[in-house]
C-alpha positions as CSV (number, residue, x, y, z in Angstrom):
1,X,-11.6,36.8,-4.7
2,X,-11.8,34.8,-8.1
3,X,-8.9,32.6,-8.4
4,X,-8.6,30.5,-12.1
5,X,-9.5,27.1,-11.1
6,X,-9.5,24.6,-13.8
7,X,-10.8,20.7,-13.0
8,X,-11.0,18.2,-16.4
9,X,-10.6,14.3,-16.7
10,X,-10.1,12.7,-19.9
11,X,-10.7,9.1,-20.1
12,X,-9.0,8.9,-23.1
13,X,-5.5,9.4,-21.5
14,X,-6.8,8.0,-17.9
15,X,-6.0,11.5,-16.5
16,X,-7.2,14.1,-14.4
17,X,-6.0,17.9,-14.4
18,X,-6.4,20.0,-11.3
19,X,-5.2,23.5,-11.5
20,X,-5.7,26.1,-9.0
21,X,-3.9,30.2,-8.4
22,X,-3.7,31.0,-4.9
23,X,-2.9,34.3,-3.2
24,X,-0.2,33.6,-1.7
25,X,3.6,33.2,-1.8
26,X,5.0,29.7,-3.2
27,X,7.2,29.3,0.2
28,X,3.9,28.8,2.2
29,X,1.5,27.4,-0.6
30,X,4.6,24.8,-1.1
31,X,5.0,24.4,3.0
32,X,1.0,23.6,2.7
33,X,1.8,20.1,-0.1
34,X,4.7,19.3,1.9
35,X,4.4,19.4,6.0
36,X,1.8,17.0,7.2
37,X,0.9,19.7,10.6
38,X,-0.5,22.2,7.8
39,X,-1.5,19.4,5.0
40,X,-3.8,17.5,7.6
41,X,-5.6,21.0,8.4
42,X,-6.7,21.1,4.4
43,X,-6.7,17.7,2.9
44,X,-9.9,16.7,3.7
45,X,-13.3,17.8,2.9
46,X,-15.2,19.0,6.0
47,X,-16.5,17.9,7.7
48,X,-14.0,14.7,7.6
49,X,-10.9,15.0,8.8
50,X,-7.1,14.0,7.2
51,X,-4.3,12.5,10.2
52,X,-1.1,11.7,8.9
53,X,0.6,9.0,10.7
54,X,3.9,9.9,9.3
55,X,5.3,11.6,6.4
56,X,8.9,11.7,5.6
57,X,9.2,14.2,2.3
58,X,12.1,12.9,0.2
59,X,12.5,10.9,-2.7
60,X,11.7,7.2,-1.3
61,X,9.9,8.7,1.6
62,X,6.0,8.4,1.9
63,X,2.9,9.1,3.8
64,X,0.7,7.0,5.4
65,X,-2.9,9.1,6.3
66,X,-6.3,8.7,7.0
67,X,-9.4,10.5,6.2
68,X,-11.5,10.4,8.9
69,X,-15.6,10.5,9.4
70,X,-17.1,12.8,11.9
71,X,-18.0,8.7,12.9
72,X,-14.7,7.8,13.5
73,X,-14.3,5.8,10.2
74,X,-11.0,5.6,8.7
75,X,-9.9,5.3,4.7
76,X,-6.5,5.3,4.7
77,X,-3.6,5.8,1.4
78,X,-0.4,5.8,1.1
79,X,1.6,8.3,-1.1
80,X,5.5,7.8,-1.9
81,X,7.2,10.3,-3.3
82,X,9.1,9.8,-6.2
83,X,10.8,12.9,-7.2
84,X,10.8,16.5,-5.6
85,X,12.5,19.6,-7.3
86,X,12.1,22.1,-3.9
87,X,9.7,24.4,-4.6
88,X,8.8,23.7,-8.5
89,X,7.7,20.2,-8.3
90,X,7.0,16.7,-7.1
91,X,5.6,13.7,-7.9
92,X,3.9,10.9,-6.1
93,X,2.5,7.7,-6.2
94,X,-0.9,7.7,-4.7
95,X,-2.9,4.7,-3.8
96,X,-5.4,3.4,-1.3
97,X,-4.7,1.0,1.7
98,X,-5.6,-0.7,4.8
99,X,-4.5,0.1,8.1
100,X,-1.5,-2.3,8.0
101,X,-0.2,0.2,4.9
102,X,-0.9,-2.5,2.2
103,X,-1.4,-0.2,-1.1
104,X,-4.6,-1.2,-2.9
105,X,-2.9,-1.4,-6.6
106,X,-3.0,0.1,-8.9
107,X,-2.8,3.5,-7.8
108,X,-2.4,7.0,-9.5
109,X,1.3,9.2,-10.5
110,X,0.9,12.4,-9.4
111,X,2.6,15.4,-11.0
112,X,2.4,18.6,-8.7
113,X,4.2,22.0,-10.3
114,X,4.1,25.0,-8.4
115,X,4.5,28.6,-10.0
116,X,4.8,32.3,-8.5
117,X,3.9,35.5,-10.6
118,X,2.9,38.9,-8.9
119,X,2.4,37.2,-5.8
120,X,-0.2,34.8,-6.2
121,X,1.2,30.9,-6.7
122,X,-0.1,28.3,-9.5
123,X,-0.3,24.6,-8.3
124,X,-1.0,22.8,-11.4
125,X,-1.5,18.7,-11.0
126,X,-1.8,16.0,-13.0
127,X,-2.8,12.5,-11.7
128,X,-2.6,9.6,-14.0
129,X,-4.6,6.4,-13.2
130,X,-2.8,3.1,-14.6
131,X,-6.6,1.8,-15.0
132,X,-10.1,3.5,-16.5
133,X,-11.8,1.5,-13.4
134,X,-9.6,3.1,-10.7
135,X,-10.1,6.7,-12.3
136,X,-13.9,6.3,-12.6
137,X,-13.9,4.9,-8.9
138,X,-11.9,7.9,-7.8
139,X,-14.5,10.3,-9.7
140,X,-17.2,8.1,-8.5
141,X,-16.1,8.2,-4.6
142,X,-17.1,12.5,-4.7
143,X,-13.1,13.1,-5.8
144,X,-13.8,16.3,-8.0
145,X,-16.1,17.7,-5.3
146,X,-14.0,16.8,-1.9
147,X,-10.9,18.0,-3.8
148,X,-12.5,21.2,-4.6
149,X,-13.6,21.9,-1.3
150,X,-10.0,21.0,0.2
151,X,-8.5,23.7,-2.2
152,X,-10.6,25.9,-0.8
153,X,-10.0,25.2,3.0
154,X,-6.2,25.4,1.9
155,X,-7.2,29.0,0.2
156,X,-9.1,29.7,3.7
157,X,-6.0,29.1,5.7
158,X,-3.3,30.8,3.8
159,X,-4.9,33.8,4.6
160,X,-4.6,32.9,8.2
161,X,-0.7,31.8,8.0
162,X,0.3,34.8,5.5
């Protein structure tokens, strides 16, 4: 199955776009962003892991989650959500933290819009970084390569939950 996938990062605007189609209904693909027991199953590039210690999807609300090592060894972020049109779009502050849920600033805004046609659903996101440092960190730390690979376990399990 050959889904469009576009991935491109320009410095110039501190930005990275992510957009991927997926064969599936937006109800489901949009259940996948938004419900921490089906988000946790994708996030993460194998072989780590992603546990969300809570999520409360609303406009003020955040997440606090962990990737996890096949060690053990937790990175943990924060994301609040700062707007959410249900099922079309939200947007989210994302940042690094410890494990006491201090946000390692600055973070990145991202800008998630979800689109249905024929079936198949559009997630297009944007992710603006408020620093060049924090953006080249974020490519540096494998992000175009571990978010690739999450898509694609989220592809992997839609086919399962559809």
């Amino acid at each position: 199955m050959n889904h469009q996938f576009n991935f491109t990062v320009d410095k110039a605007t501190k930005t990275v776009s992510v957009s991927r189609e997926f064969d599936a209904e937006l109800p489901l693909v949009w259940d996948a962003f938004t419900k921490p027991e089906i988000l946790d199953q994708w996030w993460a590039p194998k072989p780590w892991k992603s546990k969300t210690k809570y999520m409360d999807f609303k406009v003020g609300g955040r997440r606090f989650y962990a990737m996890v090592s096949p060690e053990g060894q937790e990175h943990w972020s924060v994301q609040d959500f700062t707007s959410i049109s249900p099922r079309t779009n939200f947007k989210m502050m994302s940042a690094f933290a410890d494990k006491d849920e201090n946000p390692d600033l600055p973070g990145s805004d991202w800008d998630l819009d979800f689109s249905e046609q024929n079936g198949k659903t559009k997630v297009s996101i944007t992710i603006y970084n408020a620093s060049l440092a924090r953006m080249e960190k974020m490519i540096e730390m494998g992000f175009k390569g571990g978010f690739t690979a999450g898509l694609n376990q989220l592809d992997e399990l839609l086919h399962t939950l559809s």
